[in-house]
FIZA-676534 format. One line per field, with one value per atom (N, C-alpha, C, CB): residue number from 1; chain; atom name; x, y, z. Coordinates in steps of 0.1 Angstrom, whole numbers, plus 5000, padded with zeros to 4 digits. Glycine has a CB too. Layout:
FIZA-676534
nupa	NUM;...
gumi	A;...
bake	CA;...
px	X;...
py	Y;...
pz	Z;...
//
This chain:
FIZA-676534
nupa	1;1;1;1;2;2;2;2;3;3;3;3;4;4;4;4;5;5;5;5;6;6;6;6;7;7;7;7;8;8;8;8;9;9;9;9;10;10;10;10;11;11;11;11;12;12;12;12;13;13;13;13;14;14;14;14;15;15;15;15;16;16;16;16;17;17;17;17;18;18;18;18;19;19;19;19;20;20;20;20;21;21;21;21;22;22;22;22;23;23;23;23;24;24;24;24;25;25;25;25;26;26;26;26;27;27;27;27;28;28;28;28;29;29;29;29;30;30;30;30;31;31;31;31;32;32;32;32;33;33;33;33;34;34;34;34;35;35;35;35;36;36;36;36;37;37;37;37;38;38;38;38;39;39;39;39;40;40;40;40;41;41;41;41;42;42;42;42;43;43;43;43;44;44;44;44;45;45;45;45;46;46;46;46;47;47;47;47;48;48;48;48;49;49;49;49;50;50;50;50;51;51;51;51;52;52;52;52;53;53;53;53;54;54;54;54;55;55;55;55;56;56;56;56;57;57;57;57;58;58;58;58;59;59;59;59;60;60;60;60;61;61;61;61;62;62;62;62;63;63;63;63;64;64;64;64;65;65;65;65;66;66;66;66;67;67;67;67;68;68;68;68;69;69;69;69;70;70;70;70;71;71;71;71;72;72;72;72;73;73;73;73;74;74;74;74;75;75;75;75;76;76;76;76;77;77;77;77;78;78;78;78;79;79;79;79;80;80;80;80;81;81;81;81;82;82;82;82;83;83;83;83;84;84;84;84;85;85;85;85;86;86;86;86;87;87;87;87;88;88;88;88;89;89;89;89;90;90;90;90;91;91;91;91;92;92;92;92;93;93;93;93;94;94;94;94;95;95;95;95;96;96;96;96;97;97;97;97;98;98;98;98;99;99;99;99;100;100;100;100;101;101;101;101;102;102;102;102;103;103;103;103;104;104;104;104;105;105;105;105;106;106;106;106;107;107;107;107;108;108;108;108;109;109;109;109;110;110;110;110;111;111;111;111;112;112;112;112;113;113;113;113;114;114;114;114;115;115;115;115
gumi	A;A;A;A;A;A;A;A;A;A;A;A;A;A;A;A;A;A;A;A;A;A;A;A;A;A;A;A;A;A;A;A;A;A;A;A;A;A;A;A;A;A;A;A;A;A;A;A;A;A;A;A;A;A;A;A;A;A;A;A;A;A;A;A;A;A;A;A;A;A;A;A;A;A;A;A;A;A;A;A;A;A;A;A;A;A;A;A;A;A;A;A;A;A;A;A;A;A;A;A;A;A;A;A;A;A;A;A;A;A;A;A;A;A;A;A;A;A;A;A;A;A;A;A;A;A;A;A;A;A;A;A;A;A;A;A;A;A;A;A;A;A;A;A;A;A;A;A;A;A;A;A;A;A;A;A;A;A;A;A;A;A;A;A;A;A;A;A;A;A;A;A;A;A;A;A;A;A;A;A;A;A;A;A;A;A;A;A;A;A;A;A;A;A;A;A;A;A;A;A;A;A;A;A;A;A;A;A;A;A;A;A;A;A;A;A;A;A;A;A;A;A;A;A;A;A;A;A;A;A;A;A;A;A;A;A;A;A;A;A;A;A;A;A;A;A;A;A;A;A;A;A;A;A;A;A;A;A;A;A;A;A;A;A;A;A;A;A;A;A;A;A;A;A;A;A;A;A;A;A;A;A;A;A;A;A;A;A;A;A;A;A;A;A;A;A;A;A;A;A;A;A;A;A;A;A;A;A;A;A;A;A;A;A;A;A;A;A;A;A;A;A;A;A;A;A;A;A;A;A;A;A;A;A;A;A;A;A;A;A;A;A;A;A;A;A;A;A;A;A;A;A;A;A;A;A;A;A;A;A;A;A;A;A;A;A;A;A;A;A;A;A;A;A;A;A;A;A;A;A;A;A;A;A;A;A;A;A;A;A;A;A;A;A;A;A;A;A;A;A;A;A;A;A;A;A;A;A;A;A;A;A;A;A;A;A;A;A;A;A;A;A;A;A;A;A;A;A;A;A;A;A;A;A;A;A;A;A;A;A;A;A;A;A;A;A;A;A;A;A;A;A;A;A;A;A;A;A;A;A
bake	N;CA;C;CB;N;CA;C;CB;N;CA;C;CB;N;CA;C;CB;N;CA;C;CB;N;CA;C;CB;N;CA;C;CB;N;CA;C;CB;N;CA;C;CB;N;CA;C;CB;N;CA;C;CB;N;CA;C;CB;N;CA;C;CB;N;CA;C;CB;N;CA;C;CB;N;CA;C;CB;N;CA;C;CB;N;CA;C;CB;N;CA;C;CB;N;CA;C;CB;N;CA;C;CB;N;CA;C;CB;N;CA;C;CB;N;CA;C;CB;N;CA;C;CB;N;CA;C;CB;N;CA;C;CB;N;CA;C;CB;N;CA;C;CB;N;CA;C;CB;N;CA;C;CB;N;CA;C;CB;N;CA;C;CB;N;CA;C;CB;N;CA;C;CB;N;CA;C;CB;N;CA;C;CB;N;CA;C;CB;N;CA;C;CB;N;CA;C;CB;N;CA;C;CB;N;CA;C;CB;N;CA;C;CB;N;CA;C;CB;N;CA;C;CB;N;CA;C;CB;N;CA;C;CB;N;CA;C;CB;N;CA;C;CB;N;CA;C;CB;N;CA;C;CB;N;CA;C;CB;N;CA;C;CB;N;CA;C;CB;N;CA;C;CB;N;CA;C;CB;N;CA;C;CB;N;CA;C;CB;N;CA;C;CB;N;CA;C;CB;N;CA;C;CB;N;CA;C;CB;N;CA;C;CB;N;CA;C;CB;N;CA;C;CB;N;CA;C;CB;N;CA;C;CB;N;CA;C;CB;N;CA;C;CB;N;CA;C;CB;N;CA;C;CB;N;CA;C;CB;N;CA;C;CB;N;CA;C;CB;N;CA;C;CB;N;CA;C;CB;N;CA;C;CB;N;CA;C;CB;N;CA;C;CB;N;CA;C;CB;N;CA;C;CB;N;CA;C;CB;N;CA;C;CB;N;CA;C;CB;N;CA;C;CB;N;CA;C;CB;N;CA;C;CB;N;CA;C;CB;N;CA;C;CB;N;CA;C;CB;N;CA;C;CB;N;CA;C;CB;N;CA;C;CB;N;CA;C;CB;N;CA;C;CB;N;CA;C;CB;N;CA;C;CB;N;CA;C;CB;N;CA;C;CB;N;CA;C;CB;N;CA;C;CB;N;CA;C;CB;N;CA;C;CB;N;CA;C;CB;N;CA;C;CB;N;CA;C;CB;N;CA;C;CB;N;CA;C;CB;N;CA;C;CB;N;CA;C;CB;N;CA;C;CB;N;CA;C;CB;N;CA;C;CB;N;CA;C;CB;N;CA;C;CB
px	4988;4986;4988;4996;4981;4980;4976;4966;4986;4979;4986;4986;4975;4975;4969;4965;4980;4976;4971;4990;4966;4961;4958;4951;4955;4952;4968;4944;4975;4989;4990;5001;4994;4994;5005;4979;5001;5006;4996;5009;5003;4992;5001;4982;4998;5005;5007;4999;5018;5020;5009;5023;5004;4993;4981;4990;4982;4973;4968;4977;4958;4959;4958;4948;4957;4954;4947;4974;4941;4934;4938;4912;4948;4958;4950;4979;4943;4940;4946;4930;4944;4953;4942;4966;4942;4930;4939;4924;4936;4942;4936;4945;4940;4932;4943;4922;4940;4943;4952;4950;4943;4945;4938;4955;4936;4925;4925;4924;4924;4925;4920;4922;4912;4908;4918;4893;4923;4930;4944;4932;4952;4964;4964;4975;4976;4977;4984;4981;4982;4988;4994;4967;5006;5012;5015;5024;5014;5022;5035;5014;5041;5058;5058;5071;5074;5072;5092;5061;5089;5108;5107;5115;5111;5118;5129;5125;5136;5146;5161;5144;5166;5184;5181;5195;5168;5167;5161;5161;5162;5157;5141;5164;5135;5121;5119;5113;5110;5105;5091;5106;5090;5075;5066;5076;5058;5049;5037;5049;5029;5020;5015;5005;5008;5001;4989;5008;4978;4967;4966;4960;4962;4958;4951;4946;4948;4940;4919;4943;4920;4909;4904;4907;4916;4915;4910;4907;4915;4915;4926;4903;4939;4950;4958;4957;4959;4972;4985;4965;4995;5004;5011;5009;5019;5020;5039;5007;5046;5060;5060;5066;5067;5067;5068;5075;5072;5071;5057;5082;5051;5034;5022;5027;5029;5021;5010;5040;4995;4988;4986;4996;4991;4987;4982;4999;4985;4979;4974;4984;4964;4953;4954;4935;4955;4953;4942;4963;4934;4922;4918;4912;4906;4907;4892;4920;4889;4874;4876;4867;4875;4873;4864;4872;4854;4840;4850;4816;4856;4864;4874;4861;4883;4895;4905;4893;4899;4911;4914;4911;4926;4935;4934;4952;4933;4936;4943;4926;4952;4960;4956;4970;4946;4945;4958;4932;4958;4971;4971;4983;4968;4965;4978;4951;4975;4989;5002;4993;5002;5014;5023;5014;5037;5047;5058;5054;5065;5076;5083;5085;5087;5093;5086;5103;5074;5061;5065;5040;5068;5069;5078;5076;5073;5080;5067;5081;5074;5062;5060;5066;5047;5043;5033;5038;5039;5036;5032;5045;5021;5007;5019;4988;5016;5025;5018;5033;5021;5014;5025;5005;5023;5031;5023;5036;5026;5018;5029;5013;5029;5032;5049;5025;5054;5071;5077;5082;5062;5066;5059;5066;5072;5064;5056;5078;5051;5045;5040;5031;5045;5043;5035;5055;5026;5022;5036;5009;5030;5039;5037;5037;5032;5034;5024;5051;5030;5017;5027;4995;5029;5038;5027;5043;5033;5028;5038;5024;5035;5043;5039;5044;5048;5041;5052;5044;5044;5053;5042;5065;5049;5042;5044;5044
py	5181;5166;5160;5160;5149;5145;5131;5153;5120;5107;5101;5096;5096;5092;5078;5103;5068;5052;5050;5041;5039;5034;5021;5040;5014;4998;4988;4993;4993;4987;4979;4998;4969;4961;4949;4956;4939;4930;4919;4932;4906;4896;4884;4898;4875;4862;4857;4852;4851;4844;4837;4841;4834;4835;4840;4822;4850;4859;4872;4862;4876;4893;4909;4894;4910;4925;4940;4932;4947;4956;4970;4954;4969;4985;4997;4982;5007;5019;5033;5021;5036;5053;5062;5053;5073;5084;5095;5093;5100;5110;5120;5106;5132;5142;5156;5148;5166;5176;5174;5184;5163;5163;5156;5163;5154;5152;5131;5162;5125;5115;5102;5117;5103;5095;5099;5098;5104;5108;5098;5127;5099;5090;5079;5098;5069;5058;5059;5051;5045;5052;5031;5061;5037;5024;5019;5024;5014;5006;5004;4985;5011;5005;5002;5014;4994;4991;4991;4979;4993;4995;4989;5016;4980;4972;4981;4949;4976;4980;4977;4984;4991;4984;4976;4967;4980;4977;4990;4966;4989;4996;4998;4993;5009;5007;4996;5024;4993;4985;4988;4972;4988;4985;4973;4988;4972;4965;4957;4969;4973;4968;4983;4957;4984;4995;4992;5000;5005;5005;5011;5008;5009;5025;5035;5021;5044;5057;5054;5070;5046;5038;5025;5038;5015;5009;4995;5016;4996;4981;4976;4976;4982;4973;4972;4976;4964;4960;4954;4947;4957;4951;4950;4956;4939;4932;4927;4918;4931;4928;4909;4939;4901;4887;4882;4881;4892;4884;4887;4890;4896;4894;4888;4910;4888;4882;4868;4872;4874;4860;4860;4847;4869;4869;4882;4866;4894;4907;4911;4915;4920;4925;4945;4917;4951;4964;4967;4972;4980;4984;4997;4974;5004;5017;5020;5029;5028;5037;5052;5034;5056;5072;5076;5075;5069;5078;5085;5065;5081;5082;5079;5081;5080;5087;5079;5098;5064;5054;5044;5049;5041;5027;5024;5028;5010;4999;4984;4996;4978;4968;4957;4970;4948;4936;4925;4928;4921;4914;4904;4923;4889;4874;4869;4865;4855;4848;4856;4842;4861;4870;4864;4878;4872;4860;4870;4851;4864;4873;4881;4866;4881;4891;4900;4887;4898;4913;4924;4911;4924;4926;4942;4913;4953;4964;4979;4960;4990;5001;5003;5018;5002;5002;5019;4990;5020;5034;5039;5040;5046;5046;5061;5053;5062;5068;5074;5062;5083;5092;5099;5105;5093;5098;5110;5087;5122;5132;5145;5137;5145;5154;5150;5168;5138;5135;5140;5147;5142;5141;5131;5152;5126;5114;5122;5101;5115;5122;5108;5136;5111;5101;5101;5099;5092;5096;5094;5087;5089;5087;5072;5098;5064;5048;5044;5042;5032;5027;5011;5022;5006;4994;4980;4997;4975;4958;4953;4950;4944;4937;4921;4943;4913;4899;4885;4897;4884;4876;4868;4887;4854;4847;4852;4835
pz	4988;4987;5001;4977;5002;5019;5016;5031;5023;5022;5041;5003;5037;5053;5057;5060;5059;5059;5073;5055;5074;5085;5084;5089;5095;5095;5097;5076;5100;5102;5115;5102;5121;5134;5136;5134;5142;5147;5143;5160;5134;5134;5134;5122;5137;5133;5119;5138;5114;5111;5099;5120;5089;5079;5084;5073;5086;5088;5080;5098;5084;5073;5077;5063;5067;5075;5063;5085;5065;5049;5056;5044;5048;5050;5038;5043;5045;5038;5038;5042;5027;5023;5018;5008;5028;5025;5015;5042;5006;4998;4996;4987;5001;4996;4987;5011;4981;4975;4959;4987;4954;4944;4939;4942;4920;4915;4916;4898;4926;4928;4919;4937;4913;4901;4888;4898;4890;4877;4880;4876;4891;4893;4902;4897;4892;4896;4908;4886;4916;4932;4934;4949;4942;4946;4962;4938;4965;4982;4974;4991;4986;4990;5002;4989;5010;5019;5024;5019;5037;5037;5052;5036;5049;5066;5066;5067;5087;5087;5085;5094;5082;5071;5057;5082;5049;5039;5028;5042;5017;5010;5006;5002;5003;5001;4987;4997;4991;4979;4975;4981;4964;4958;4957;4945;4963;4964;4958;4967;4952;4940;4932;4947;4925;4918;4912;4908;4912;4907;4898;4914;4888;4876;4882;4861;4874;4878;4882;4859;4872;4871;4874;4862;4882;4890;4879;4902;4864;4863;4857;4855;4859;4861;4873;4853;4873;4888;4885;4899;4896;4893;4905;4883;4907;4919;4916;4919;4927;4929;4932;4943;4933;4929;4939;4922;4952;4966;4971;4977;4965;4972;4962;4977;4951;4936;4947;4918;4945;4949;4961;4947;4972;4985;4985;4996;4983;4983;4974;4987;4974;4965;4966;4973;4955;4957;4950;4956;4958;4951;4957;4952;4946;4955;4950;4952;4956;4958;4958;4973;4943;4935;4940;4921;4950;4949;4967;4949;4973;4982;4986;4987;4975;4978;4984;4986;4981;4987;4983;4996;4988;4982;4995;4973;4985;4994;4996;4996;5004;5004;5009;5008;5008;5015;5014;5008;5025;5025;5034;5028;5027;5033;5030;5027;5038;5041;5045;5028;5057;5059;5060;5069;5061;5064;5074;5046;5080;5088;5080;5097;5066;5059;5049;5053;5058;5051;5060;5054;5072;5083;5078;5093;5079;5073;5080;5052;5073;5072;5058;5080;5056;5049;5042;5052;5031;5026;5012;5030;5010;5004;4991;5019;4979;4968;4961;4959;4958;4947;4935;4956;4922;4913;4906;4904;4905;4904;4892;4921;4883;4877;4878;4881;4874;4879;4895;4867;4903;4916;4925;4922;4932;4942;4956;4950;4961;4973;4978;4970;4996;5005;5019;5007;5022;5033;5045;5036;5058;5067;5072;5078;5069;5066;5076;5069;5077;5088;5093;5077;5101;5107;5105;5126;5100;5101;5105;5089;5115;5120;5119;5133;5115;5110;5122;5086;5132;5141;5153;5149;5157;5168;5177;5170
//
């Protein structure tokens, strides 16, 4: 199993940014996949989730309305659009795979949200 984010940066202040997760070596349409995100001296948190099939979502209450997750089975990716940023988005952000009662993680990707 391999997931591997990208699109992470620096932006101002209501701004955005479309964070992607490439997944490969496992049957990827089949599981649901989530964003977490772990500033530092804080605990990871969960973010949002997609179904396997990509028509339910679900969204943690601090990004409820500003970010969007979605993904593409014909290739193998999730994806985080994420408008209105705010300075306590500001974390690494990292792409999940719940797979048989095991988690599997890529290696994150940094957003940084500051003037």
């Amino acid at each position: 199993v391999q997931l591997v984010e990208s699109g992470g940066g620096l932006v101002q202040p209501g701004g955005s940014l479309r964070l992607s997760c490439a997944a490969s070596g496992f049957a990827f349409s089949s599981v649901s996949m989530s964003w977490y995100r772990q500033a530092p001296g804080k605990e990871r948190e969960w973010v949002a989730r997609i179904s396997y099939g990509g028509v339910s979502t679900n969204y943690a209450d601090s990004v409820k309305g500003r970010f969007t997750i979605s993904r593409d089975n014909a290739n193998n990716t999730v994806y985080l659009q994420m408008n209105s940023l705010k300075a306590e988005d500001t974390a690494v952000y990292l792409c999940n795979a719940l797979i048989r009662v095991r988690n599997y993680w890529g290696q994150g990707t940094q957003v940084t949200v500051s003037s």
